[in-house]
C-alpha positions as CSV (number, residue, x, y, z in Angstrom):
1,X,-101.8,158.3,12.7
2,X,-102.3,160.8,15.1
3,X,-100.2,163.9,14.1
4,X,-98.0,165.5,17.1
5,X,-98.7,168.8,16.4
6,X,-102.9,167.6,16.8
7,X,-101.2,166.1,19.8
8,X,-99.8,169.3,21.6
9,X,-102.9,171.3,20.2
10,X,-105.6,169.5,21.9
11,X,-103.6,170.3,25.4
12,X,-104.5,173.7,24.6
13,X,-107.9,172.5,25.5
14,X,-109.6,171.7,29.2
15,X,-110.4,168.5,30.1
16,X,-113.9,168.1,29.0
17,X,-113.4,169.8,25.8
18,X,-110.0,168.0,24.8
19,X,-112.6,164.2,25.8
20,X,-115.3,165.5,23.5
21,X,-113.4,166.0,20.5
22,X,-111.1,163.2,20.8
23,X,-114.4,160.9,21.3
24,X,-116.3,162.6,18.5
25,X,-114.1,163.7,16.1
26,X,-111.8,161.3,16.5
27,X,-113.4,158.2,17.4
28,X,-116.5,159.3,15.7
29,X,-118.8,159.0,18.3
30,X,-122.2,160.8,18.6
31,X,-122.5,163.4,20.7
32,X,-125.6,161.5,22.5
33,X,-123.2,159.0,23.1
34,X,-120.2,161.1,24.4
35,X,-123.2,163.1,26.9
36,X,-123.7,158.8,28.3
37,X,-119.9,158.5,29.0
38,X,-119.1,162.0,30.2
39,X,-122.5,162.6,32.3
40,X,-123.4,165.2,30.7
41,X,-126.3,166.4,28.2
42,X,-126.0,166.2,24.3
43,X,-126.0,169.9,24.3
44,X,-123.4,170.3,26.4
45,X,-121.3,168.3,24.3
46,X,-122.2,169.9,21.5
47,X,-121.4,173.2,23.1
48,X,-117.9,171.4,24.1
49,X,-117.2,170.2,20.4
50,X,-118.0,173.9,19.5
51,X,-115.5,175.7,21.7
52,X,-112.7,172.8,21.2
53,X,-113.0,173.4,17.3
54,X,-112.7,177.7,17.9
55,X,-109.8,177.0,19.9
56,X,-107.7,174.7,17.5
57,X,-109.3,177.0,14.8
58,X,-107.3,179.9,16.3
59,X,-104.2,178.0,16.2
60,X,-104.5,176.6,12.9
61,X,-106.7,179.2,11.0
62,X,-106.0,178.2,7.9
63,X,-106.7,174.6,8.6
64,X,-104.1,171.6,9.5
65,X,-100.2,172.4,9.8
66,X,-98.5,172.2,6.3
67,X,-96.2,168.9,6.2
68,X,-92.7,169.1,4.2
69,X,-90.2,166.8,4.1
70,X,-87.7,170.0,3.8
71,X,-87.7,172.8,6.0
72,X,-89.0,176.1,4.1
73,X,-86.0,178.8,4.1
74,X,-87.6,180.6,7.2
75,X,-88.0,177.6,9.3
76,X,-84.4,176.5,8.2
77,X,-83.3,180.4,9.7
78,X,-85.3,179.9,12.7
79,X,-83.9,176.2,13.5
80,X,-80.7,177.1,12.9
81,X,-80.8,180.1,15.3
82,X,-82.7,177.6,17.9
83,X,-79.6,175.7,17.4
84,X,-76.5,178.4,17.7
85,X,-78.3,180.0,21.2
86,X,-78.4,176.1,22.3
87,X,-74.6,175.2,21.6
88,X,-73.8,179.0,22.7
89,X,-75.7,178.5,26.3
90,X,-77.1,181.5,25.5
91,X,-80.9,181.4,27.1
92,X,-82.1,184.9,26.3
93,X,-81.3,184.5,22.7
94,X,-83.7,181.0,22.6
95,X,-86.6,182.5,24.8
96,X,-86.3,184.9,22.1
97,X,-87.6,183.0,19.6
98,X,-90.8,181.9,21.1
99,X,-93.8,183.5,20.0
100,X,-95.3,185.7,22.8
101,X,-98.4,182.7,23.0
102,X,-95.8,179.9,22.9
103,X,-96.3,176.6,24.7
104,X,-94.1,174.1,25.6
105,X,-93.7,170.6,27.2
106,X,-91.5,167.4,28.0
107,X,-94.0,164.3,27.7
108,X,-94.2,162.5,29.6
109,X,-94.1,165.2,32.6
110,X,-97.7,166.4,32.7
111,X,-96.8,169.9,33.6
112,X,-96.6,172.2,30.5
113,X,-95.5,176.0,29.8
114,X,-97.7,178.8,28.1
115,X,-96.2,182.6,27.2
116,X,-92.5,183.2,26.3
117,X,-92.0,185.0,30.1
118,X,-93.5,181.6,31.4
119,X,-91.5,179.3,30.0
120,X,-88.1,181.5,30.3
121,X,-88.8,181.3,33.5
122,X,-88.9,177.6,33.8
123,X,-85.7,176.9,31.5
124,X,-83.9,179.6,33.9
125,X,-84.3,176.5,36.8
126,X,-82.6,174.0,34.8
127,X,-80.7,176.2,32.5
128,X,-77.0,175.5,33.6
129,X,-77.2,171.8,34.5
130,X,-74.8,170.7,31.8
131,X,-71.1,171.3,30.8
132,X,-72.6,172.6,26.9
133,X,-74.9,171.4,23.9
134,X,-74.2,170.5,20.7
135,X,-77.0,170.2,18.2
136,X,-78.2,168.0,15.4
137,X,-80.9,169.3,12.5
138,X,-83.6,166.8,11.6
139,X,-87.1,166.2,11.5
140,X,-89.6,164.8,13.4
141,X,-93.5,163.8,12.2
142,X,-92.9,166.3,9.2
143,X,-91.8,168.8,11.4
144,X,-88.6,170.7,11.7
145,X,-86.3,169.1,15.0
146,X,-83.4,169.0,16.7
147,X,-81.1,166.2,18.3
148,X,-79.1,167.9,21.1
149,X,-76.5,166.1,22.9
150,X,-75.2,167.1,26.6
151,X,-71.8,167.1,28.2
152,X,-72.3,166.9,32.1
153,X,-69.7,169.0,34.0
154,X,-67.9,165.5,35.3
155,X,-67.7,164.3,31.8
156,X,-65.7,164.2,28.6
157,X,-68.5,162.1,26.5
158,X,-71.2,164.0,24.2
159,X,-74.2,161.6,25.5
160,X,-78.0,162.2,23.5
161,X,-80.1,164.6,25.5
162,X,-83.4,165.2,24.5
163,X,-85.3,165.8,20.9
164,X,-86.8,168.9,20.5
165,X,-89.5,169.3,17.6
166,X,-90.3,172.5,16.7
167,X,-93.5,174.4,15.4
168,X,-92.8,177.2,14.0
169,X,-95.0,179.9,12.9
170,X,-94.7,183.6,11.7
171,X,-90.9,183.0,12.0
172,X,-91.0,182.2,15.2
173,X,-91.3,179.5,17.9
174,X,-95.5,178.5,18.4
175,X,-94.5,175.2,20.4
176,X,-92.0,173.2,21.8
177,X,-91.8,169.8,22.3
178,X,-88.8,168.3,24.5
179,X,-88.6,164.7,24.3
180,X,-86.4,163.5,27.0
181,X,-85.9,159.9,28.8
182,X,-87.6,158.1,28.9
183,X,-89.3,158.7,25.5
184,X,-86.4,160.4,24.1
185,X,-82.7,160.0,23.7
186,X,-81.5,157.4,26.2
């Protein structure tokens, strides 16, 4: 399976990069024959493959994300702040708990977020469009999550919002992932 936070790395990478290593390391395709699909030369895929692998090796230096099935006391801290700045509408507090390289997204929306000033700046727009938040901790493709429900401000029903998976590193926020409908709570 492919894992989510494999997933939200490899949009760290351009377009050509991100089709090389999905069709070589992934797919296991040659690089002669990922240079025939792309239109391109065998070195330049190489060179591709090269760059994709120093950029997801800057993000995960010490190889692949640890998996738990229980959060480790820091990520525990740092999801249970997440939660108390959602439920207490307080935006500042949340944007500051993104790492300053943070990215974050809302599949299926193509549009994504880079930098904690970027993405504060985004959740200002749509910060406010419900009554409050309440907050759920769980887990989400071994990674620390939370289920947050919305009340609307012409309602008196808690209704699921969205699922947010976190990836924490350092003790802080390194991505965010915000599932919302149609792939998430409905």
């Amino acid at each position: 399976a492919v894992q989510l936070a494999f997933v939200a790395a490899i949009q760290l990478l351009p377009p050509r990069q991100r089709a090389a290593l999905l069709l070589c390391d992934v797919l296991g395709w040659s690089a002669a024959e990922t240079a025939q699909l792309l239109g391109g030369s065998t070195a330049s895929i190489n060179s591709a493959l090269q760059r994709a692998r120093a950029t997801l090796g800057q993000r995960y230096p010490e190889g692949r994300p640890l998996q738990r099935s229980r959060p480790s006391p820091e990520e525990g801290l740092l999801l249970e702040r997440y939660m108390r700045a959602w439920q207490a509408d307080n935006l500042d507090g949340l944007v500051d708990l993104l790492r300053e390289d943070a990215t974050y997204h809302m599949p299926p929306w193509r549009e994504w977020y880079r930098g904690r000033k970027a993405i504060g700046a985004f959740l200002e727009t749509v910060w406010g469009n419900f009554a409050g938040y309440r907050t759920v901790a769980t887990r989400a493709n071994g990674q620390p999550a939370v289920g947050v429900y919305a009340l609307s401000h012409q309602d008196v029903v808690w209704r699921p919002h969205s699922l947010h998976v976190i990836e924490p590193a350092g003790g802080a926020i390194a991505c965010l992932t915000i599932y919302v409908p149609p792939l998430g709570p409905q």
